[in-house]
C-alpha positions in Angstrom: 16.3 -5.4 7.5 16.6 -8.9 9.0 20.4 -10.1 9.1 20.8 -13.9 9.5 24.3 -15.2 9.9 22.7 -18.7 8.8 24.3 -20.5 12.7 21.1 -19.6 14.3 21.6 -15.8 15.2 20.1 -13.1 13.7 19.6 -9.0 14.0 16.5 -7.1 13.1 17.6 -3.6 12.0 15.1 -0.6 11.6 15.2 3.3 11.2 17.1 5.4 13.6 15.1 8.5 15.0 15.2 11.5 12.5 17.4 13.2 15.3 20.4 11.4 15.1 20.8 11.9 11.3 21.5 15.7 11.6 24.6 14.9 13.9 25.8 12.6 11.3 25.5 14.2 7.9 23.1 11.0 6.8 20.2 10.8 4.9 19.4 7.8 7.1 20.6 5.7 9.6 19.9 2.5 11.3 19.7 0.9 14.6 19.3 -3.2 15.7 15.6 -2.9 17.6 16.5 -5.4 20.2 18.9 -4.8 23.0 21.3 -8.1 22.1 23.3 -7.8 19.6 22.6 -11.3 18.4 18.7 -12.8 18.4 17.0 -16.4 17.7 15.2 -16.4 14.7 11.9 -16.6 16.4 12.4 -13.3 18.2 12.5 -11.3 15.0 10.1 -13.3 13.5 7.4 -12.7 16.4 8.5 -8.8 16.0 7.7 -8.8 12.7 4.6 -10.6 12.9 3.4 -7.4 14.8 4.9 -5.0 12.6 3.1 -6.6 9.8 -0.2 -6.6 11.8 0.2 -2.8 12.5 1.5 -1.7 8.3 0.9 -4.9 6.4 2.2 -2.8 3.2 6.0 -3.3 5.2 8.7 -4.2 3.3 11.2 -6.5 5.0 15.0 -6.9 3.5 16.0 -10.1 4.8 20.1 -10.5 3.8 22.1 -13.8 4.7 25.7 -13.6 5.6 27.8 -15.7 7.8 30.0 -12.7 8.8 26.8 -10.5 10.0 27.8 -7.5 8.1 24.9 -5.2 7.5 26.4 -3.2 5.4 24.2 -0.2 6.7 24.9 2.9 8.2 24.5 2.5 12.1 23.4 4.7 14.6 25.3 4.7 17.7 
């Protein structure tokens, strides 16, 4: 999922390895897959470009909010 707070900052989120869900009790959790917590836009969308040219059948959730909620279950 891409998260943009619409200032300029966003967050790329993507699955959390399978062995942190047992610990958790979660069918699935999620993790940002940069090391800031906040990106420029052209970051994701260059990481994406590659993601797309390795599974061009991925889906990408891109959700706007100013308060940069995911609103996902995160991994630690």
């Amino acid at each position: 999922m891409k998260l943009d707070r619409l200032d300029g900052r966003v967050a790329l989120f993507g699955p959390a390895p399978q062995s942190e869900l047992a610990e958790w009790g979660i069918e699935r959790l999620w993790r940002r897959v940069h090391a800031q917590e906040w990106v420029e836009p052209g970051v994701v969308e260059e990481r994406l470009a590659r993601e797309i040219g390795f599974d061009s059948d991925l889906w990408i959730v891109e959700v706007e909010d100013r308060q940069g909620s995911p609103r996902l279950d995160l991994a630690d």
